[in-house]
VOZA-883258 format. One record per residue (C-alpha): residue in one letter; x, y, z. Coordinates in steps of 0.05 Angstrom, whole numbers, padded with zeros to 5 digits, always signed. Layout:
// residues N
AXYZ ...
// end
This chain:
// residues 298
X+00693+01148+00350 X+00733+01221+00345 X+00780+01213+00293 X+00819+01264+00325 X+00809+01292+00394 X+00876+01329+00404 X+00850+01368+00336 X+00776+01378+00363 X+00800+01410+00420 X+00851+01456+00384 X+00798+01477+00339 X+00737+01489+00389 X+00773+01529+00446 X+00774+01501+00509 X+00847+01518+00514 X+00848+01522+00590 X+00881+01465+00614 X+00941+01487+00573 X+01000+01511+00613 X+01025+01573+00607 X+01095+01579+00568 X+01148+01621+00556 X+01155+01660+00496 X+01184+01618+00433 X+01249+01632+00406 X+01241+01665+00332 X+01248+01606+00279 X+01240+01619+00194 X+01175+01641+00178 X+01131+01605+00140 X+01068+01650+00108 X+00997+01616+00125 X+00931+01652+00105 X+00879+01627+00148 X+00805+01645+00135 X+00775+01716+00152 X+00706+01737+00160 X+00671+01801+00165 X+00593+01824+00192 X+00589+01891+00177 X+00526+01950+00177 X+00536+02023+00160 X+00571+02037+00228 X+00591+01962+00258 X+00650+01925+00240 X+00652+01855+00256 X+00711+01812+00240 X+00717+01734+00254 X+00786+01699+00250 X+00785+01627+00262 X+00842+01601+00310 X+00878+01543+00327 X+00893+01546+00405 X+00971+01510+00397 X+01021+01522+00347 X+01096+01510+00325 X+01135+01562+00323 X+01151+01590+00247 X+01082+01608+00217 X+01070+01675+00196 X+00995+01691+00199 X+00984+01751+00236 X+01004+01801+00173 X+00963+01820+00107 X+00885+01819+00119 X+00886+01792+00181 X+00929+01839+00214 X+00903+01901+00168 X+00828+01872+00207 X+00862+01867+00274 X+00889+01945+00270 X+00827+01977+00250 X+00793+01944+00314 X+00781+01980+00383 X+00761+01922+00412 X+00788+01844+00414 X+00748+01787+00432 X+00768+01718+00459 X+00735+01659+00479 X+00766+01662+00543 X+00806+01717+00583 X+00851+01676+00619 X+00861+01692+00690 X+00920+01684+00749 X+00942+01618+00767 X+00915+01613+00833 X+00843+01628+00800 X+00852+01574+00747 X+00884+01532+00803 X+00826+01538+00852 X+00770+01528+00792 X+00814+01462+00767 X+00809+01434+00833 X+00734+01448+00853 X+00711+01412+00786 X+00759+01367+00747 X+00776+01318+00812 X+00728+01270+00850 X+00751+01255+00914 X+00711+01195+00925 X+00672+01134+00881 X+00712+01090+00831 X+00776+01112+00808 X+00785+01130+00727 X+00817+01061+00723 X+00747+01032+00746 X+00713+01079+00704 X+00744+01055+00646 X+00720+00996+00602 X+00766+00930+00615 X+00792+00933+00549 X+00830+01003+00549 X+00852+01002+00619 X+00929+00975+00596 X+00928+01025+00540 X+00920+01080+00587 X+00973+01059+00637 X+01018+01056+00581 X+00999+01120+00558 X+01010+01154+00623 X+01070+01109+00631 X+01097+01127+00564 X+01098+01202+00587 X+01126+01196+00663 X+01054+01202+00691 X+01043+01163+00752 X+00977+01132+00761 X+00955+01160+00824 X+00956+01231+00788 X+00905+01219+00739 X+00864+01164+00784 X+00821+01221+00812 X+00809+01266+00762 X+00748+01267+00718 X+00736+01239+00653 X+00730+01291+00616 X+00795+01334+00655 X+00841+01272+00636 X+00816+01267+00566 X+00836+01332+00552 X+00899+01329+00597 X+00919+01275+00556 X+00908+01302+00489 X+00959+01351+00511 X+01016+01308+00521 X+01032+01292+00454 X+01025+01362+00429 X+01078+01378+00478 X+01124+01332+00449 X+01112+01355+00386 X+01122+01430+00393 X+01062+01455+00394 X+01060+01500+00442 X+01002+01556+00469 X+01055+01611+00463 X+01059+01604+00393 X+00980+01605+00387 X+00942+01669+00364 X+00908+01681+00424 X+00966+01692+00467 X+00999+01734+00401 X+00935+01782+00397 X+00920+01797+00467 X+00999+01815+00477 X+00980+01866+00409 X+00921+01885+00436 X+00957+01914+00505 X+01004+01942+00464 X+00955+01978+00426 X+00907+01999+00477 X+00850+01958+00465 X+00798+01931+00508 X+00803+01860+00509 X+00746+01813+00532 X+00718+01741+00529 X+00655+01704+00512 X+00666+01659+00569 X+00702+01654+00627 X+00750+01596+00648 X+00698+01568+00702 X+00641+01568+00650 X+00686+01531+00599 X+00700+01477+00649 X+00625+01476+00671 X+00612+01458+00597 X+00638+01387+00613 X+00586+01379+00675 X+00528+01377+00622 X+00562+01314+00597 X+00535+01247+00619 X+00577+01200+00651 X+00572+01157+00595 X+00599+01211+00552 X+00653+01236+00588 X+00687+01159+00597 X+00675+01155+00511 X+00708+01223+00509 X+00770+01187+00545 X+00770+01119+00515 X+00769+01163+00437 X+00826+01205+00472 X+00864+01141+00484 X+00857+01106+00424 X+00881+01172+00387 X+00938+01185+00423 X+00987+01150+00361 X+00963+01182+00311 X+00955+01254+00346 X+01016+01277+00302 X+00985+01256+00229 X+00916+01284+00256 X+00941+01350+00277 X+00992+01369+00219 X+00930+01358+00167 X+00886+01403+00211 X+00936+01458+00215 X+00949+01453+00142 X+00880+01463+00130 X+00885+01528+00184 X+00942+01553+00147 X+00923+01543+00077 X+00850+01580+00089 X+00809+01522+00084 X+00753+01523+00127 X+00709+01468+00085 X+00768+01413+00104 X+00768+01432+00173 X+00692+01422+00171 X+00701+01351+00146 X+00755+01338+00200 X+00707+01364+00256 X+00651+01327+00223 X+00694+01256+00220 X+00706+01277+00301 X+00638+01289+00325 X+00587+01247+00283 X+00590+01191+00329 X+00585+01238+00392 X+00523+01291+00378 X+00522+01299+00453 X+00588+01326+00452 X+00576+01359+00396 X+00519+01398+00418 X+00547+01426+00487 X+00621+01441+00459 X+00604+01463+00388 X+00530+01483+00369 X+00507+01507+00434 X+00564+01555+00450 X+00558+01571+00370 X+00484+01596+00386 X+00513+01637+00439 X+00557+01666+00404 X+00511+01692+00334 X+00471+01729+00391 X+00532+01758+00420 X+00554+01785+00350 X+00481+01804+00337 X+00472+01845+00402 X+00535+01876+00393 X+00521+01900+00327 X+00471+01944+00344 X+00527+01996+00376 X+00579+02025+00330 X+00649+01999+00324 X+00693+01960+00299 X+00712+01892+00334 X+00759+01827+00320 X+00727+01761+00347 X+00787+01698+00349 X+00754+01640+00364 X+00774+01566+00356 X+00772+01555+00283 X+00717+01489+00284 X+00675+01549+00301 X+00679+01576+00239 X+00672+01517+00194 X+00622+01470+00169 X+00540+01467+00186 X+00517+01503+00254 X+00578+01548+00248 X+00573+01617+00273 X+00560+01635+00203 X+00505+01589+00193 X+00482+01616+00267 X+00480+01692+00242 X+00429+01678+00198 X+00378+01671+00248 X+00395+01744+00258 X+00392+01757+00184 X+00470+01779+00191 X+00522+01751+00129 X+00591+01738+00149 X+00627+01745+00083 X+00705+01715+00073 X+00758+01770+00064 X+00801+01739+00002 X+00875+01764+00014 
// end
Protein backbone atom coordinates (compact mmCIF):
# COMPACT_ATOMS: atom_id res chain seq x y z
CA UNK A 1 0.00 0.00 0.00
CA UNK A 2 2.08 3.51 0.97
CA UNK A 3 5.46 2.84 0.15
CA UNK A 4 6.37 5.28 2.57
CA UNK A 5 4.09 6.87 5.15
CA UNK A 6 6.70 8.54 7.46
CA UNK A 7 7.77 10.41 3.91
CA UNK A 8 4.00 11.19 2.91
CA UNK A 9 3.46 12.88 5.95
CA UNK A 10 6.76 14.91 5.92
CA UNK A 11 5.96 16.01 2.58
CA UNK A 12 2.12 16.94 2.87
CA UNK A 13 2.11 18.92 6.27
CA UNK A 14 0.28 17.69 8.90
CA UNK A 15 3.21 18.29 11.18
CA UNK A 16 1.08 18.65 14.32
CA UNK A 17 1.53 15.78 16.22
CA UNK A 18 5.27 16.56 16.26
CA UNK A 19 6.60 17.62 19.59
CA UNK A 20 8.08 20.64 20.04
CA UNK A 21 12.08 20.59 20.46
CA UNK A 22 14.76 22.48 21.48
CA UNK A 23 16.93 24.29 19.20
CA UNK A 24 19.68 21.91 17.43
CA UNK A 25 23.23 22.34 18.16
CA UNK A 26 25.10 23.86 14.88
CA UNK A 27 26.67 20.76 12.91
CA UNK A 28 28.81 21.23 9.20
CA UNK A 29 26.67 22.55 6.67
CA UNK A 30 25.80 20.80 3.89
CA UNK A 31 24.32 23.16 0.77
CA UNK A 32 20.78 21.80 -0.56
CA UNK A 33 18.81 23.76 -3.25
CA UNK A 34 15.31 22.77 -2.97
CA UNK A 35 12.74 23.92 -5.60
CA UNK A 36 11.32 27.56 -5.73
CA UNK A 37 8.35 28.90 -7.41
CA UNK A 38 7.05 32.20 -8.17
CA UNK A 39 3.20 33.68 -9.27
CA UNK A 40 3.72 36.98 -9.97
CA UNK A 41 1.36 40.17 -11.78
CA UNK A 42 2.54 43.75 -12.20
CA UNK A 43 2.13 44.46 -8.40
CA UNK A 44 1.81 40.73 -6.60
CA UNK A 45 4.56 38.64 -5.69
CA UNK A 46 3.89 35.18 -4.97
CA UNK A 47 6.61 32.80 -3.93
CA UNK A 48 6.11 28.89 -3.21
CA UNK A 49 8.92 26.92 -1.41
CA UNK A 50 8.22 23.37 -0.96
CA UNK A 51 9.13 21.96 2.66
CA UNK A 52 9.87 18.99 4.34
CA UNK A 53 8.27 19.28 8.00
CA UNK A 54 11.58 17.21 9.89
CA UNK A 55 15.08 17.49 9.23
CA UNK A 56 18.71 16.61 10.45
CA UNK A 57 20.61 19.08 11.52
CA UNK A 58 23.51 20.22 8.82
CA UNK A 59 21.64 21.27 5.64
CA UNK A 60 21.97 24.61 4.45
CA UNK A 61 18.90 25.69 2.41
CA UNK A 62 17.65 28.79 3.65
CA UNK A 63 20.46 31.09 1.61
CA UNK A 64 20.72 32.00 -2.26
CA UNK A 65 17.21 32.24 -3.98
CA UNK A 66 15.34 31.05 -1.39
CA UNK A 67 16.35 33.30 1.19
CA UNK A 68 16.89 36.42 -1.43
CA UNK A 69 12.58 35.32 -1.96
CA UNK A 70 12.04 35.09 1.76
CA UNK A 71 13.58 38.87 2.38
CA UNK A 72 11.74 40.64 -0.22
CA UNK A 73 8.39 39.26 1.44
CA UNK A 74 6.13 41.22 3.94
CA UNK A 75 4.24 38.50 4.56
CA UNK A 76 4.95 34.51 5.43
CA UNK A 77 2.58 31.86 5.03
CA UNK A 78 2.33 28.42 6.65
CA UNK A 79 0.18 25.63 6.56
CA UNK A 80 -0.37 25.79 10.06
CA UNK A 81 0.39 28.50 12.84
CA UNK A 82 1.04 26.38 15.60
CA UNK A 83 -0.50 27.29 18.83
CA UNK A 84 0.18 26.83 22.92
CA UNK A 85 0.33 23.54 24.31
CA UNK A 86 -2.69 23.49 26.21
CA UNK A 87 -4.61 24.43 22.83
CA UNK A 88 -2.96 21.61 20.90
CA UNK A 89 -3.44 19.53 24.09
CA UNK A 90 -7.17 20.13 24.48
CA UNK A 91 -7.79 19.69 20.40
CA UNK A 92 -5.54 16.16 20.63
CA UNK A 93 -7.76 14.97 23.21
CA UNK A 94 -11.33 15.97 21.86
CA UNK A 95 -10.51 14.08 18.47
CA UNK A 96 -7.63 11.59 18.23
CA UNK A 97 -9.01 9.27 21.38
CA UNK A 98 -12.23 7.08 21.56
CA UNK A 99 -13.15 6.41 24.87
CA UNK A 100 -15.36 3.60 24.17
CA UNK A 101 -15.98 0.61 21.24
CA UNK A 102 -13.09 -1.84 20.34
CA UNK A 103 -9.72 -1.02 21.21
CA UNK A 104 -6.97 -0.37 18.14
CA UNK A 105 -5.85 -3.92 18.85
CA UNK A 106 -9.47 -5.08 17.82
CA UNK A 107 -9.50 -2.71 15.11
CA UNK A 108 -6.69 -4.13 13.62
CA UNK A 109 -6.63 -7.11 11.12
CA UNK A 110 -5.42 -10.49 12.98
CA UNK A 111 -2.46 -10.62 11.01
CA UNK A 112 -0.64 -7.22 12.08
CA UNK A 113 -1.69 -7.20 15.60
CA UNK A 114 1.97 -8.87 16.82
CA UNK A 115 3.74 -6.51 14.51
CA UNK A 116 2.32 -3.64 16.22
CA UNK A 117 2.96 -4.74 19.76
CA UNK A 118 6.39 -5.15 18.73
CA UNK A 119 6.54 -1.96 17.26
CA UNK A 120 5.30 -0.17 20.25
CA UNK A 121 7.32 -2.59 22.29
CA UNK A 122 10.42 -1.94 20.30
CA UNK A 123 10.10 1.87 21.25
CA UNK A 124 9.09 1.64 25.21
CA UNK A 125 5.39 2.23 24.30
CA UNK A 126 3.04 0.48 26.49
CA UNK A 127 -0.04 -0.82 24.98
CA UNK A 128 -2.66 0.79 26.95
CA UNK A 129 -1.30 4.22 25.51
CA UNK A 130 -2.04 3.71 22.04
CA UNK A 131 -5.20 1.20 22.70
CA UNK A 132 -7.55 4.27 22.65
CA UNK A 133 -6.43 6.40 20.26
CA UNK A 134 -7.69 6.58 16.73
CA UNK A 135 -6.46 5.08 13.71
CA UNK A 136 -5.43 7.62 12.01
CA UNK A 137 -3.69 9.60 15.44
CA UNK A 138 -1.54 6.32 15.97
CA UNK A 139 -0.56 6.02 12.40
CA UNK A 140 0.90 9.17 12.40
CA UNK A 141 2.18 8.89 16.06
CA UNK A 142 3.97 6.01 14.93
CA UNK A 143 5.52 7.26 11.84
CA UNK A 144 7.17 9.57 14.21
CA UNK A 145 9.04 7.24 16.24
CA UNK A 146 11.54 6.25 13.95
CA UNK A 147 12.27 9.69 12.71
CA UNK A 148 13.11 10.46 16.24
CA UNK A 149 15.63 7.90 16.34
CA UNK A 150 17.00 8.98 13.44
CA UNK A 151 17.54 12.69 14.03
CA UNK A 152 15.13 14.14 12.33
CA UNK A 153 13.89 16.51 14.29
CA UNK A 154 10.99 19.57 13.74
CA UNK A 155 13.57 22.11 15.00
CA UNK A 156 15.65 21.55 12.20
CA UNK A 157 12.61 21.90 9.73
CA UNK A 158 11.96 25.16 7.69
CA UNK A 159 8.90 25.97 9.20
CA UNK A 160 10.10 26.44 12.63
CA UNK A 161 13.51 28.27 10.83
CA UNK A 162 11.20 30.88 8.88
CA UNK A 163 8.65 31.84 11.32
CA UNK A 164 11.68 32.47 13.98
CA UNK A 165 13.08 34.95 10.66
CA UNK A 166 9.95 36.15 10.08
CA UNK A 167 9.58 37.65 13.97
CA UNK A 168 12.78 38.78 13.63
CA UNK A 169 12.00 40.65 10.63
CA UNK A 170 8.68 41.98 11.42
CA UNK A 171 6.53 40.11 9.28
CA UNK A 172 3.06 39.03 9.56
CA UNK A 173 2.95 35.47 9.72
CA UNK A 174 -0.24 33.38 9.05
CA UNK A 175 -1.57 29.89 8.13
CA UNK A 176 -3.85 28.19 5.66
CA UNK A 177 -5.19 26.05 8.31
CA UNK A 178 -5.40 25.82 11.69
CA UNK A 179 -4.26 22.83 13.95
CA UNK A 180 -8.03 21.71 14.69
CA UNK A 181 -8.92 21.81 10.89
CA UNK A 182 -5.75 19.67 10.08
CA UNK A 183 -6.84 17.04 12.54
CA UNK A 184 -10.53 17.32 11.31
CA UNK A 185 -9.01 16.27 7.88
CA UNK A 186 -8.72 12.68 9.27
CA UNK A 187 -12.66 12.64 10.35
CA UNK A 188 -13.53 12.60 6.52
CA UNK A 189 -11.65 9.31 6.46
CA UNK A 190 -13.65 6.09 6.58
CA UNK A 191 -13.06 3.66 9.09
CA UNK A 192 -11.85 1.45 6.66
CA UNK A 193 -9.31 3.95 5.62
CA UNK A 194 -7.99 5.05 8.65
CA UNK A 195 -7.18 1.14 10.01
CA UNK A 196 -5.29 0.77 6.12
CA UNK A 197 -3.60 4.07 6.98
CA UNK A 198 -2.18 2.15 10.24
CA UNK A 199 -1.64 -1.30 9.00
CA UNK A 200 0.74 0.67 5.74
CA UNK A 201 2.27 2.67 8.81
CA UNK A 202 3.20 -0.62 10.37
CA UNK A 203 4.46 -2.49 7.69
CA UNK A 204 6.76 0.66 6.88
CA UNK A 205 8.14 1.18 9.97
CA UNK A 206 11.77 -0.89 8.82
CA UNK A 207 12.32 0.66 6.07
CA UNK A 208 11.30 4.39 7.33
CA UNK A 209 15.12 5.21 7.25
CA UNK A 210 15.84 4.12 3.36
CA UNK A 211 12.40 5.81 2.51
CA UNK A 212 13.09 9.05 4.06
CA UNK A 213 16.87 9.72 3.16
CA UNK A 214 15.77 9.24 -0.75
CA UNK A 215 12.90 11.75 -0.18
CA UNK A 216 15.08 14.30 1.38
CA UNK A 217 17.66 13.86 -1.21
CA UNK A 218 15.22 14.58 -3.70
CA UNK A 219 14.14 17.93 -1.34
CA UNK A 220 17.64 18.87 -1.24
CA UNK A 221 18.79 18.29 -4.66
CA UNK A 222 15.62 20.39 -6.25
CA UNK A 223 13.85 17.64 -7.59
CA UNK A 224 10.34 17.99 -7.40
CA UNK A 225 9.49 15.30 -10.40
CA UNK A 226 11.14 12.40 -7.94
CA UNK A 227 9.30 13.48 -5.12
CA UNK A 228 6.16 13.28 -7.34
CA UNK A 229 6.96 9.64 -8.11
CA UNK A 230 7.57 8.94 -4.36
CA UNK A 231 4.12 10.52 -3.43
CA UNK A 232 2.65 8.79 -6.39
CA UNK A 233 4.18 5.09 -5.30
CA UNK A 234 2.44 6.30 -1.63
CA UNK A 235 -0.93 7.18 -2.58
CA UNK A 236 -2.01 5.17 -5.74
CA UNK A 237 -3.44 2.47 -3.76
CA UNK A 238 -5.24 4.96 -1.34
CA UNK A 239 -7.18 7.80 -3.67
CA UNK A 240 -9.29 8.35 -0.57
CA UNK A 241 -6.43 9.46 1.23
CA UNK A 242 -5.22 11.04 -1.41
CA UNK A 243 -8.03 13.22 -2.14
CA UNK A 244 -8.74 14.69 1.53
CA UNK A 245 -4.81 15.08 2.47
CA UNK A 246 -3.42 16.10 -0.91
CA UNK A 247 -5.84 17.29 -3.81
CA UNK A 248 -8.51 18.71 -1.81
CA UNK A 249 -6.44 20.96 0.50
CA UNK A 250 -4.35 21.59 -2.99
CA UNK A 251 -7.75 23.14 -4.43
CA UNK A 252 -7.87 25.20 -1.41
CA UNK A 253 -4.99 26.40 -1.59
CA UNK A 254 -4.74 27.70 -5.77
CA UNK A 255 -7.86 29.81 -4.54
CA UNK A 256 -6.06 31.12 -1.65
CA UNK A 257 -3.05 32.23 -3.90
CA UNK A 258 -5.59 33.38 -6.50
CA UNK A 259 -7.65 35.61 -4.06
CA UNK A 260 -4.68 36.92 -2.66
CA UNK A 261 -3.27 38.03 -5.78
CA UNK A 262 -5.63 40.41 -6.50
CA UNK A 263 -4.03 42.87 -3.58
CA UNK A 264 -0.50 44.06 -3.96
CA UNK A 265 2.45 42.50 -2.25
CA UNK A 266 4.80 40.38 -2.02
CA UNK A 267 4.29 36.96 -0.06
CA UNK A 268 6.36 33.56 0.73
CA UNK A 269 4.03 30.43 0.91
CA UNK A 270 6.14 27.10 2.70
CA UNK A 271 4.14 24.35 2.35
CA UNK A 272 4.85 20.60 2.60
CA UNK A 273 6.83 19.87 -0.45
CA UNK A 274 4.24 16.78 -1.99
CA UNK A 275 2.29 19.94 -2.48
CA UNK A 276 4.34 21.15 -4.91
CA UNK A 277 5.10 18.13 -6.99
CA UNK A 278 3.54 15.91 -9.44
CA UNK A 279 -0.29 16.06 -11.03
CA UNK A 280 -3.01 18.10 -8.93
CA UNK A 281 -0.15 20.10 -7.44
CA UNK A 282 -0.79 23.61 -6.55
CA UNK A 283 0.73 24.39 -9.77
CA UNK A 284 -1.44 22.26 -11.77
CA UNK A 285 -4.38 23.88 -9.38
CA UNK A 286 -3.43 27.61 -10.46
CA UNK A 287 -4.33 26.97 -13.71
CA UNK A 288 -7.85 26.92 -13.12
CA UNK A 289 -7.12 30.53 -12.20
CA UNK A 290 -5.10 30.99 -15.34
CA UNK A 291 -2.00 31.84 -12.81
CA UNK A 292 1.74 30.14 -13.91
CA UNK A 293 3.96 29.28 -11.12
CA UNK A 294 7.36 29.40 -12.79
CA UNK A 295 10.67 27.58 -11.00
CA UNK A 296 13.32 30.16 -9.86
CA UNK A 297 16.76 28.29 -11.19
CA UNK A 298 19.54 29.33 -8.55
Amino acid sequence: MFRSVTAAFATLGLAFALPACAQPAPVAAKDADPALWVVKDKDTTIYLFGTIHVLKPGLSWFDEAVKKAFDKSGTLVLEMVEPDQATQQKVVLSKAFALDGPTLSEQLPAEKRPAFAKALKDNGLPLAQYDRMRPWFAAISLSILPLEKLGYDPANGPEGILTRAAKAQHKQVMGLETFEGQMSLFDKLSHKGQVDLLASTIDELPKAQENMDKMVADWAAGRPDELAKEMNASLKDTPEVAETLLINRNKQWAGWIAERMKKPGTVFIAVGAGHLAGPGSVQDQLQRYRLKAVRIRY
